[in-house]
C-alpha positions in Angstrom: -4.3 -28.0 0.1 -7.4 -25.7 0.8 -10.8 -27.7 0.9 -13.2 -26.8 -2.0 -16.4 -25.8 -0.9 -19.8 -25.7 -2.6 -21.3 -21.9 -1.8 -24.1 -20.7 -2.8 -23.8 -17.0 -3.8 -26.2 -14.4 -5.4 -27.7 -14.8 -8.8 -24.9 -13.2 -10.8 -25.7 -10.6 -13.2 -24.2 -11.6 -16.9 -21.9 -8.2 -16.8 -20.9 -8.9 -12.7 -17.1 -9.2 -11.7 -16.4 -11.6 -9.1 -13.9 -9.7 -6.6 -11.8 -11.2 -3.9 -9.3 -9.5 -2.0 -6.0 -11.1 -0.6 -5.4 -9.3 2.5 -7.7 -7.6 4.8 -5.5 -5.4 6.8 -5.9 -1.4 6.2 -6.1 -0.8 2.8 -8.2 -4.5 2.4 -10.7 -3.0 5.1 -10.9 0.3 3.5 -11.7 -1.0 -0.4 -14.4 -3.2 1.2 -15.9 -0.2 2.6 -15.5 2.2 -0.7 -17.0 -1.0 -2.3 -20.3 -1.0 -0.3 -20.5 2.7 -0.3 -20.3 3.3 -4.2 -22.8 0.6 -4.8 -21.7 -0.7 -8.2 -23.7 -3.2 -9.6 -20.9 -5.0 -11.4 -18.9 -5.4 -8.5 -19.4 -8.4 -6.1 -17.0 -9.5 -3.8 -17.0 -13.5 -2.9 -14.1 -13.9 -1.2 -11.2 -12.7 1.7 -8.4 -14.3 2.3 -6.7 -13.5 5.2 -4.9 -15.6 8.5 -6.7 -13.9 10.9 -9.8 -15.5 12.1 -13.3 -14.3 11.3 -14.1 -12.8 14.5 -11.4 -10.3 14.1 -12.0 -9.4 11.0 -15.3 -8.2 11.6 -14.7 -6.0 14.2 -11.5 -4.5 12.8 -13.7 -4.1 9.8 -16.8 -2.7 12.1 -14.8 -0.1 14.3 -11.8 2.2 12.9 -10.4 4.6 14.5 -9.5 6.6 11.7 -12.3 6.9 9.8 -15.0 5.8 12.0 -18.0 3.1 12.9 -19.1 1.0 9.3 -22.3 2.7 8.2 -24.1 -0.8 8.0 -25.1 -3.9 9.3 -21.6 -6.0 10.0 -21.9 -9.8 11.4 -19.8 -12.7 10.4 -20.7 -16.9 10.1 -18.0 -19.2 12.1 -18.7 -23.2 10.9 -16.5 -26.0 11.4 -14.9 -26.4 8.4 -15.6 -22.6 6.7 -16.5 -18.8 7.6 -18.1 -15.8 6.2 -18.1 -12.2 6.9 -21.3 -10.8 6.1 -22.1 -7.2 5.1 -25.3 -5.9 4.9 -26.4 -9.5 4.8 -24.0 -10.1 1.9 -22.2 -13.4 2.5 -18.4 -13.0 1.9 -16.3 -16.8 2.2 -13.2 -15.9 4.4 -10.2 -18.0 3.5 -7.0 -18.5 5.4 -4.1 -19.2 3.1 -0.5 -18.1 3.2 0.5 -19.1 -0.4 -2.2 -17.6 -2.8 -1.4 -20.4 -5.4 -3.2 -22.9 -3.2 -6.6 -20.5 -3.5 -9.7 -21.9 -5.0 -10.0 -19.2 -7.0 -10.6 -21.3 -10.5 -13.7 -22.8 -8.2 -15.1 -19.4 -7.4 -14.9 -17.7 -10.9 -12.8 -15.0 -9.3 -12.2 -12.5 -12.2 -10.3 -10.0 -10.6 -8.3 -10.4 -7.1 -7.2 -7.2 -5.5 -3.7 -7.7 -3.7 -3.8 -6.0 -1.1 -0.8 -7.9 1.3 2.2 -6.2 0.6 3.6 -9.1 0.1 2.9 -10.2 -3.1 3.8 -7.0 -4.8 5.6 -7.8 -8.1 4.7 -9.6 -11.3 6.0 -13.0 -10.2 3.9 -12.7 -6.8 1.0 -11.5 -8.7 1.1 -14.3 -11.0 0.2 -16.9 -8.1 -3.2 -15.7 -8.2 -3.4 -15.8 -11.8 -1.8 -19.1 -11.8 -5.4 -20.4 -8.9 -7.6 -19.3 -11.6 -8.7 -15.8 -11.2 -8.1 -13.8 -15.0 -6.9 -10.6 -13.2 -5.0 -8.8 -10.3 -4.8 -5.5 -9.1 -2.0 -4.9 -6.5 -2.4 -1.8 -3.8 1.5 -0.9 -4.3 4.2 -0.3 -6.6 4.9 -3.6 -8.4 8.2 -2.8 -10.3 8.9 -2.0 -13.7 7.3 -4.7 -15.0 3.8 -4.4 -14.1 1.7 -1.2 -15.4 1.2 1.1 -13.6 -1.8 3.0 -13.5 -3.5 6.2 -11.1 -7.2 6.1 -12.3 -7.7 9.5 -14.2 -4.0 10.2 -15.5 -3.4 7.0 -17.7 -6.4 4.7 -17.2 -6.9 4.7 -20.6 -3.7 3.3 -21.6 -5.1 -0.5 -20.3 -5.7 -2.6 -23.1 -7.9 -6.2 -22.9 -4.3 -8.3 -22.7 -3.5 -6.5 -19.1 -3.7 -9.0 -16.6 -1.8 -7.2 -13.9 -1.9 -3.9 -13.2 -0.8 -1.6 -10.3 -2.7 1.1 -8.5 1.2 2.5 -7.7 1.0 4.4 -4.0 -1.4 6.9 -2.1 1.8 9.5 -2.3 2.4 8.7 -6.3 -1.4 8.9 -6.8 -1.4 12.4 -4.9 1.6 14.0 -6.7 0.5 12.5 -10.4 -2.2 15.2 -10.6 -0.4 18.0 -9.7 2.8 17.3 -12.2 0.6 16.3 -14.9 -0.9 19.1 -14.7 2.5 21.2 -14.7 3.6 19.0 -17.5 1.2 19.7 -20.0 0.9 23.7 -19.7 4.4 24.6 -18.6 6.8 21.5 -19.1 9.0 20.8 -16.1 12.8 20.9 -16.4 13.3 18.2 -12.7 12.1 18.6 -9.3 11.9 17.1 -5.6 9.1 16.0 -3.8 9.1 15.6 0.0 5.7 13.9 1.3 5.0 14.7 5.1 3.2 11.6 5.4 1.4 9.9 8.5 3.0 6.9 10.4 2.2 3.8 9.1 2.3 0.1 10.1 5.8 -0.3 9.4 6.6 1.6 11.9 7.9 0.7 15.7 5.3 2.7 18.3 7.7 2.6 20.7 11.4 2.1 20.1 12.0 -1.5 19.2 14.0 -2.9 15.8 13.7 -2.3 12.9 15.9 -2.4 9.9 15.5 1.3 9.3 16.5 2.5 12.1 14.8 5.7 12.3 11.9 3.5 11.3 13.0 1.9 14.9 11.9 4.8 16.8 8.4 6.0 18.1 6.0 6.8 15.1 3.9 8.6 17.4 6.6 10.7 19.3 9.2 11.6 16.3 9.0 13.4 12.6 11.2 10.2 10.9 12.7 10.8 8.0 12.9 8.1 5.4 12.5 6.8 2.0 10.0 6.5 -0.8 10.1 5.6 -4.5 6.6 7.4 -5.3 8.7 10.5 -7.0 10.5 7.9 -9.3 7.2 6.3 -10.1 5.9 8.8 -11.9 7.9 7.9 -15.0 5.4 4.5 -15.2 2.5 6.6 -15.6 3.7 10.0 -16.8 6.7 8.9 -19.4 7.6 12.5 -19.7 8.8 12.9 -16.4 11.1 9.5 -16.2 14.3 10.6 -14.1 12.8 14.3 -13.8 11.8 13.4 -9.7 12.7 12.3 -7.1 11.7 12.5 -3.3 11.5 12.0 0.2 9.0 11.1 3.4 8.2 12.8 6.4 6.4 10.5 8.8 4.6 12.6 11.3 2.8 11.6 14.7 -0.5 11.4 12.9 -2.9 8.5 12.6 -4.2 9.8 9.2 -3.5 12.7 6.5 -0.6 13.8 4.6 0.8 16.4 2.5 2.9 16.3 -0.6 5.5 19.4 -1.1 7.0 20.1 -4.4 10.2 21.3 -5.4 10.0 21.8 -8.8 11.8 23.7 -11.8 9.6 24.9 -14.9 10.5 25.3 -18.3 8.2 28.4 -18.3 7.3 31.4 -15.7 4.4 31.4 -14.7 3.2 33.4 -12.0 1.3 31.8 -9.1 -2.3 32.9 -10.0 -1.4 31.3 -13.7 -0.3 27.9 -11.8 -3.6 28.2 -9.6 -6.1 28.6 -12.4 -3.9 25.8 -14.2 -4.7 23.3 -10.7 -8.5 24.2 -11.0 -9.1 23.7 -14.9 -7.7 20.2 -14.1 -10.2 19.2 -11.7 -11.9 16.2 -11.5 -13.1 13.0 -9.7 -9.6 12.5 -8.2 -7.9 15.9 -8.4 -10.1 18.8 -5.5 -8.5 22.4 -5.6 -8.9 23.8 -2.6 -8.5 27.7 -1.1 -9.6 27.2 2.3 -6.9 27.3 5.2 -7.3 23.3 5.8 -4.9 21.1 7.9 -4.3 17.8 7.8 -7.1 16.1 9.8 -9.7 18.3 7.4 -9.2 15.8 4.3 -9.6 12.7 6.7 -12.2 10.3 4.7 -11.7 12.3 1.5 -12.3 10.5 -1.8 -9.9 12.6 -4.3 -6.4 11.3 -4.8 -4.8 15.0 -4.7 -6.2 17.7 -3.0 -4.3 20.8 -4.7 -3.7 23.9 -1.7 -3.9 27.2 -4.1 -3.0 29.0 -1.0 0.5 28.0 -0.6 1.6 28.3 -3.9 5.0 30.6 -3.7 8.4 30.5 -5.9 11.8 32.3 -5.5 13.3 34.1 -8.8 17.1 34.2 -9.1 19.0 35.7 -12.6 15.7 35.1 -14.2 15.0 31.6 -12.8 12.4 30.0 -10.5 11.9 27.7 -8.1 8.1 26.7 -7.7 6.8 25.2 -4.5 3.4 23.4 -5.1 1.2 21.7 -2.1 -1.2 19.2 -2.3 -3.2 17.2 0.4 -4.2 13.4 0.6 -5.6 10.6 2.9 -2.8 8.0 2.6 -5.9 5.5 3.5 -9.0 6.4 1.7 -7.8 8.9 -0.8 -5.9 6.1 -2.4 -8.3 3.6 -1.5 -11.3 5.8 -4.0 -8.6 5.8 -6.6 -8.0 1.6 -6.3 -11.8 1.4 -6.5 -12.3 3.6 -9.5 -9.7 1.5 -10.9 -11.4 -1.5 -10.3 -15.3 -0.3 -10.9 -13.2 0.6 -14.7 -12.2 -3.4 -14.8 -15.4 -4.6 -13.5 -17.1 -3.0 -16.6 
């Protein structure tokens, strides 16, 4: 059983959420970061739990090679029987627990615990956390059919007081929901296919070593690998309309960073490509850039939309009166997602 600790935090605003994140690995990192750098008063986060010691933690928090050296001040607290991380003097208690029911979260107040393992990705896993005390989880991944899911600026609005898990779904659902909401609403879409060329990840072997996918098995940095991913399917939990209407593919590329999402998609009208265009730019916002520059993939590295819509390579094929749209978007599989999780939680932290 974890040992309680007295801590002395902060005076706490009335309207402040107490945040802790279960996992620091790349997306934990990466929300820490898009937490210090939006600055939002009702956010404070207490708490990291993680196995890997302290020492580690700040430097792999410090130095990225993706998206650079932390803007700030990074040093970290090693005691006897506890440890901090400490961010721009901010004092963060780093706990080392591999079953989250065992976390003091009830001690700490924790009102909103951002899962951001992997492995806990589901209602029942999520329920551990709830189950230590803290009144809400956000999970960084598809969760199942069971927990709502949500990309900030689609269906945010659907969350109601009595949510107590939610899902952020995945950086390639999150960059395709834009873009088919969007066709959706102004033309309706009779099905399509989605392949996303998507970085290599950590689930992937850099040399060739096993792996139960076996393309998986092969050298991320060396091969395109094809393989799976539900993000397609998963738009039917935040866009109703489209259940069974998608489906999809992934592309993992030899790149650290940046990915592309290319739609297949059938439309229940015709429009031409300058009517889909103008369609992609009256739908901007926060998390949905149009672009018309000639950009490749390491251009959108560290950018905060969830979708970045290419107007240039919009094209179609016409056949006995039919067409066949192709529709290109752009996303950081790191931090595009990561500004989307954060909106997310800045909305809960209200």
């Amino acid at each position: 059983m974890i040992k309680l600790y007295k801590i002395k935090f902060k005076e706490k605003r009335t309207n402040m959420k107490k945040i802790a994140i279960n996992g620091f690995g790349r997306i934990g990192r990466l929300v820490l970061r898009r937490i210090f750098e939006i600055k939002d008063r009702n956010i404070q986060v207490v708490a990291i739990n993680d196995l890997t010691d302290v020492k580690t933690l700040a430097h792999l928090f410090k130095y990225d090679t993706a998206h650079g050296k932390f803007e700030g001040k990074v040093d970290y607290i090693q005691e006897e029987d506890k440890s901090f991380l400490v961010i721009n003097g901010h004092k963060i208690l780093i706990l080392s627990q591999r079953d989250p029911k065992t976390l003091p979260w009830a001690q700490l107040g924790i009102d909103i615990v951002l899962e951001c393992t992997g492995f806990f990705a589901s209602k029942t896993g999520a329920q551990l956390h709830l189950d230590a005390g803290a009144k809400k989880v956000v999970i960084s991944a598809p969760a199942g059919n069971d927990v709502k899911t949500i990309v900030y600026n689609i269906n945010h609005e659907t969350i109601t007081e009595e949510d107590t898990i939610l899902s952020a779904a995945s950086c390639t659902t999150n960059a395709l929901a834009p873009v088919v909401n969007a066709l959706e609403k102004e033309f309706g879409i009779e099905n399509g296919y989605m392949t996303t060329v998507h970085a290599y990840t950590a689930d992937q072997r850099i040399q060739d070593a096993p792996h139960s996918d076996f393309r998986r098995a092969r050298s991320a940095a060396s091969n395109i690998v094809p393989t799976s991913t539900g993000a397609a399917r998963a738009i039917g939990l935040v866009i109703p309309s489209l259940t069974g209407k998608l489906d999809g593919m992934a592309l993992r590329a030899p790149v650290i960073n940046g990915s592309f999402v290319d739609l297949s998609v059938s439309l229940k009208s015709t429009p031409t490509i300058q009517e889909i265009n103008e369609v992609m730019k009256k739908y901007e916002n926060e998390s949905f850039a149009y672009n018309e520059d000639l950009i490749v993939s390491s251009d959108i590295i560290g950018d905060k939309h969830g979708s970045i819509f290419d107007a240039t390579l919009t094209k179609f094929v016409e056949s006995d009166g039919k067409r066949l749209y192709k529709i290109f978007a752009w996303y950081d599989n790191e931090f595009s997602f990561v500004s989307q999780f954060v909106r997310l939680v800045s909305l809960l932290s209200k």
